[in-house]
Kinemage of the C-alpha trace (Angstrom):
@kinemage 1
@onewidth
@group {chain A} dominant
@subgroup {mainchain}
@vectorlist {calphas} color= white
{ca unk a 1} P -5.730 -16.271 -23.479
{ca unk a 2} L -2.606 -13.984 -22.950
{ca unk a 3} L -0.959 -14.522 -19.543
{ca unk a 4} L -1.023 -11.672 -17.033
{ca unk a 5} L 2.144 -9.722 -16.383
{ca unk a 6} L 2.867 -10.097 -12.325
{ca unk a 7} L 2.883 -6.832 -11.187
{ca unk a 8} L 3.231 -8.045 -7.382
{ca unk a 9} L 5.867 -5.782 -5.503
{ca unk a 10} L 5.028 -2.736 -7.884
{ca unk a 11} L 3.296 0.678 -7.425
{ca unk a 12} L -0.127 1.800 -9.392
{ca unk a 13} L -0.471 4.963 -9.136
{ca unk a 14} L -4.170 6.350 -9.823
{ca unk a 15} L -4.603 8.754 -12.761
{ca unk a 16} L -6.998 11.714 -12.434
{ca unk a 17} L -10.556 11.204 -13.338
{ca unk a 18} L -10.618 7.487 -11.725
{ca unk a 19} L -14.241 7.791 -10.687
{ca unk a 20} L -13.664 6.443 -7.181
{ca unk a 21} L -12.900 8.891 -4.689
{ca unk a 22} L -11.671 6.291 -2.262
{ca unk a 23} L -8.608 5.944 -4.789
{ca unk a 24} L -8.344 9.584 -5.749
{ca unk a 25} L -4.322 10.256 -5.730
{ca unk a 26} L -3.994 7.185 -4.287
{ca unk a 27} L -0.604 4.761 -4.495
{ca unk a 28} L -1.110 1.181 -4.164
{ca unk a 29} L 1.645 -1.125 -3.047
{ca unk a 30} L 0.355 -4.357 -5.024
{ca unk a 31} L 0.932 -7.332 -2.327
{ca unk a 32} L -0.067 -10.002 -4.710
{ca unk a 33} L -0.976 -10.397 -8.382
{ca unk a 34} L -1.849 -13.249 -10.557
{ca unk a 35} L -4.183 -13.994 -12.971
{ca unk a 36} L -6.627 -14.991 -10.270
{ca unk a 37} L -6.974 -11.457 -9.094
{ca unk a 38} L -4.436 -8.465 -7.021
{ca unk a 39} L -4.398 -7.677 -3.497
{ca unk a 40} L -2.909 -4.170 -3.109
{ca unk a 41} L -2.538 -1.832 0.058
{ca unk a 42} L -2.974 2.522 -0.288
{ca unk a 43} L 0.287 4.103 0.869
{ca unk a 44} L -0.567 7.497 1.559
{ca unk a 45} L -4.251 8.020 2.732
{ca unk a 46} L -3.781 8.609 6.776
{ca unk a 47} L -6.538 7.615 9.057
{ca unk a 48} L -7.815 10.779 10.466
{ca unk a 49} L -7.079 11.111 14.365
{ca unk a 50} L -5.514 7.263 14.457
{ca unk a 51} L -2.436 6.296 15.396
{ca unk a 52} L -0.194 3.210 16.009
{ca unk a 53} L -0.115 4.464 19.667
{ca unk a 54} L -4.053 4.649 19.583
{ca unk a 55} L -4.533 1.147 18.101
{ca unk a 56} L -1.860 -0.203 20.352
{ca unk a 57} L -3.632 0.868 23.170
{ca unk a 58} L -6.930 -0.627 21.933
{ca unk a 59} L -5.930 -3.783 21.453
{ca unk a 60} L -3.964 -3.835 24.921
{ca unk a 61} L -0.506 -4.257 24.088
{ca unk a 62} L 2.159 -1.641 25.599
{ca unk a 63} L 3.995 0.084 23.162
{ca unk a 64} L 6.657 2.981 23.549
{ca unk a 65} L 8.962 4.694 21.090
{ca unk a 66} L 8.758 7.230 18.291
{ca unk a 67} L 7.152 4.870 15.468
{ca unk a 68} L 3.649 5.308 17.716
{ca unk a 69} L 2.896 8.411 16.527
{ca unk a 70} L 2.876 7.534 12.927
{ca unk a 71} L -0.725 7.548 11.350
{ca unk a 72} L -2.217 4.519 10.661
{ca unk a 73} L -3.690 4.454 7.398
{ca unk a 74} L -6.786 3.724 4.874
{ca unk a 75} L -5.603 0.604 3.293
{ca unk a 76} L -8.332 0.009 0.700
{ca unk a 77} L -12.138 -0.394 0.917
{ca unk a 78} L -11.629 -4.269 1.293
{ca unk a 79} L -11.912 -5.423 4.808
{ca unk a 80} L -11.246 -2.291 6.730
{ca unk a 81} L -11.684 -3.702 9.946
{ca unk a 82} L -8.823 -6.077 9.421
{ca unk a 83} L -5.099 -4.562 9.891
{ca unk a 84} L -2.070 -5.274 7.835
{ca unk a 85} L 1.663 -3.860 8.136
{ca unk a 86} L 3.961 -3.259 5.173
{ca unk a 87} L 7.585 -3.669 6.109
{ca unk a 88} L 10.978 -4.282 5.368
{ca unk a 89} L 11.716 -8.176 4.844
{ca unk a 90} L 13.983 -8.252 7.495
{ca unk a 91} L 11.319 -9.355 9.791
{ca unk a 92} L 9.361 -12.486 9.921
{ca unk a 93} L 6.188 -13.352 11.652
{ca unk a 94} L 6.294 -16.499 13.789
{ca unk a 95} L 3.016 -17.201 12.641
{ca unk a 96} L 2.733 -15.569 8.660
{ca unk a 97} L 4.413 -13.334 6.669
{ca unk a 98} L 4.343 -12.553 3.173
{ca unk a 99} L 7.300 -11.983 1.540
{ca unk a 100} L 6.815 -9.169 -1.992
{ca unk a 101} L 9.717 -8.882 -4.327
{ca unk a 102} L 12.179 -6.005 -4.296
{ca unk a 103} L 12.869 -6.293 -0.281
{ca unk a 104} L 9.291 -6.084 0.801
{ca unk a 105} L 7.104 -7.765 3.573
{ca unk a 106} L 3.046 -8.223 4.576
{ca unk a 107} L 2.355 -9.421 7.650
{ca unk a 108} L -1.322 -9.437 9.538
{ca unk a 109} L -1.057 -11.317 12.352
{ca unk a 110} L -1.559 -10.113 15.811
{ca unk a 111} L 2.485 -11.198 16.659
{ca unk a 112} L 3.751 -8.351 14.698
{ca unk a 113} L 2.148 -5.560 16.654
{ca unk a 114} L 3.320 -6.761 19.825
{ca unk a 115} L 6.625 -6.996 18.741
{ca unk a 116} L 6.554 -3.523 17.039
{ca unk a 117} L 5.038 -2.318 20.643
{ca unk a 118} L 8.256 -3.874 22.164
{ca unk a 119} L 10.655 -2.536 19.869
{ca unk a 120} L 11.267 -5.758 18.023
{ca unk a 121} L 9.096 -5.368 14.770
{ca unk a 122} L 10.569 -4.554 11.682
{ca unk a 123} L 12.926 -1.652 11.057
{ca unk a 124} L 10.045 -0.214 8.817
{ca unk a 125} L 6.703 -0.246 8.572
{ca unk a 126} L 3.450 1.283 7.712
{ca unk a 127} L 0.142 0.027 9.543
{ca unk a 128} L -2.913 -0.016 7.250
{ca unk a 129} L -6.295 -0.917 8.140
{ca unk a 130} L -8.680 -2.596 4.870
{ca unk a 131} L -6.911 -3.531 1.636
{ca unk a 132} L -7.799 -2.841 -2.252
{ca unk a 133} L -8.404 -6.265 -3.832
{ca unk a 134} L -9.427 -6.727 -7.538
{ca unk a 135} L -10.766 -10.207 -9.533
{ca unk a 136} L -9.507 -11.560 -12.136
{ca unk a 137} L -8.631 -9.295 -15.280
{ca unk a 138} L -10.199 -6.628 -13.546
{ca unk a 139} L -7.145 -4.554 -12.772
{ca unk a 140} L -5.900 -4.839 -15.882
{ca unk a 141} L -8.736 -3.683 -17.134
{ca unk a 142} L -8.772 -0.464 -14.877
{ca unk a 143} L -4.973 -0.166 -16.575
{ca unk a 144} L -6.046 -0.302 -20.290
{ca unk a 145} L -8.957 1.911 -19.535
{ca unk a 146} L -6.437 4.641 -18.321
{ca unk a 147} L -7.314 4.070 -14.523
{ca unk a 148} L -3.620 3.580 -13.144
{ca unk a 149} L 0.066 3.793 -14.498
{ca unk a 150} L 2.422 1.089 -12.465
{ca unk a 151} L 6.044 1.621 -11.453
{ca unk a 152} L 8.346 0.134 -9.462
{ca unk a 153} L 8.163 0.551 -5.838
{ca unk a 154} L 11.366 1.794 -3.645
{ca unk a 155} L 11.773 1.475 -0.235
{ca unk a 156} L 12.585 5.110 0.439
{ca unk a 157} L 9.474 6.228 -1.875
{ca unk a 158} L 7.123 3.790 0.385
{ca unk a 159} L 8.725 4.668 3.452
{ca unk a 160} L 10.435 7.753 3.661
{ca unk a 161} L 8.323 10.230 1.107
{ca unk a 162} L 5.516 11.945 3.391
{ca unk a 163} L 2.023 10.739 2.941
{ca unk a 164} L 1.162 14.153 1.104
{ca unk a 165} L 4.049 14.224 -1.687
{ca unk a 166} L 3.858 9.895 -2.411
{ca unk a 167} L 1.684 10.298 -5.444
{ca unk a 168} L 3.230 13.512 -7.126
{ca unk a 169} L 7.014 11.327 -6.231
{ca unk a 170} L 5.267 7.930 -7.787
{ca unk a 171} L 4.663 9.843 -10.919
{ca unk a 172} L 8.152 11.650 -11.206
{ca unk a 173} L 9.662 8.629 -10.947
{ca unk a 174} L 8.162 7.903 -14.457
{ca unk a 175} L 8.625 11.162 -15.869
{ca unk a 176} L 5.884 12.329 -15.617
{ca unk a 177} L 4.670 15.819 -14.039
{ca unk a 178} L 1.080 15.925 -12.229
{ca unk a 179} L -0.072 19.005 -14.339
{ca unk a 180} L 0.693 16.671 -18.347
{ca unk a 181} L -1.482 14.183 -16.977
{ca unk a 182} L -5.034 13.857 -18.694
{ca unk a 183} L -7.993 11.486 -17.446
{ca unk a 184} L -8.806 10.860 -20.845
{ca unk a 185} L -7.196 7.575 -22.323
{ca unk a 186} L -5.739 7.809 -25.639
{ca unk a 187} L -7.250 6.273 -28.701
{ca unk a 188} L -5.298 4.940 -31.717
């Protein structure tokens, strides 16, 4: 049995012709990866008409501040009832947090949402609702069968690229232009 490469704190980014629309252009932050299976979060699929402000508000804690009006967003088909931040590893939940190489953070306990409503969450953050989860061998699979190309993640291309331009930046910082790509996997 070959041993999987850890891929935790890295970026798949879906290739055309996936299949699953829920994944279409999607970028996955992968949380956690072993060879028991990957937990991974979408970056850039916003929640229509939901915002941290909104979800705030409905789960009664007072928030103020510019971050509210960020969108929260589609996470992954996993769970989508169940809320999880991204953020910089400067902050630490009280109760749970879950620290991802390369200056990352997970955290999806209640705590950090109040304190982001108070102004004393982490310096930055994206609020995601559902995750993407895969068994074992199965991502890997969806990787030799042409499904997703990885790369590393930055904090300025998870944080600071606009929802609408992540993929297109996820692939440039490979090389790779959107137009060369082909859903066909190559055959030696």
């Amino acid at each position: 049995m070959t041993e999987t490469t850890d891929l935790t704190g890295k970026l798949l980014i879906a290739m055309p012709g996936m299949g699953d629309p829920r994944f279409d252009r999607s970028v996955v932050f992968l949380c956690a990866h072993s060879d028991e299976g990957a937990m991974g979060l979408i970056l850039n699929k916003p929640t229509p008409d939901v915002t941290m402000e909104a979800l705030l508000d409905q789960l009664s804690i007072e928030a103020s501040g510019d971050h509210m009006k960020q969108p929260v967003r589609f996470g992954g088909p996993v769970e989508q009832g169940r809320g999880f931040v991204l953020h910089s590893d400067e902050y630490e939940s009280v109760v749970s947090t879950l620290k991802v190489p390369g200056g990352f953070a997970m955290t999806a306990t209640l705590d950090i949402l109040e304190d982001i409503g108070s102004g004393k969450g982490p310096e930055r953050q994206l609020m995601l609702l559902g995750y993407a989860g895969w068994g074992p061998g199965q991502l890997e699979s969806e990787i030799v069968e042409n499904g997703w190309l990885t790369c590393e993640a930055s904090k300025a291309l998870v944080f600071d690229i606009p929802d609408t331009e992540k993929w297109e930046a996820a692939l440039e910082t490979l090389g790779v232009a959107a137009l060369a790509l082909s859903p066909d996997a190559g055959r030696a």
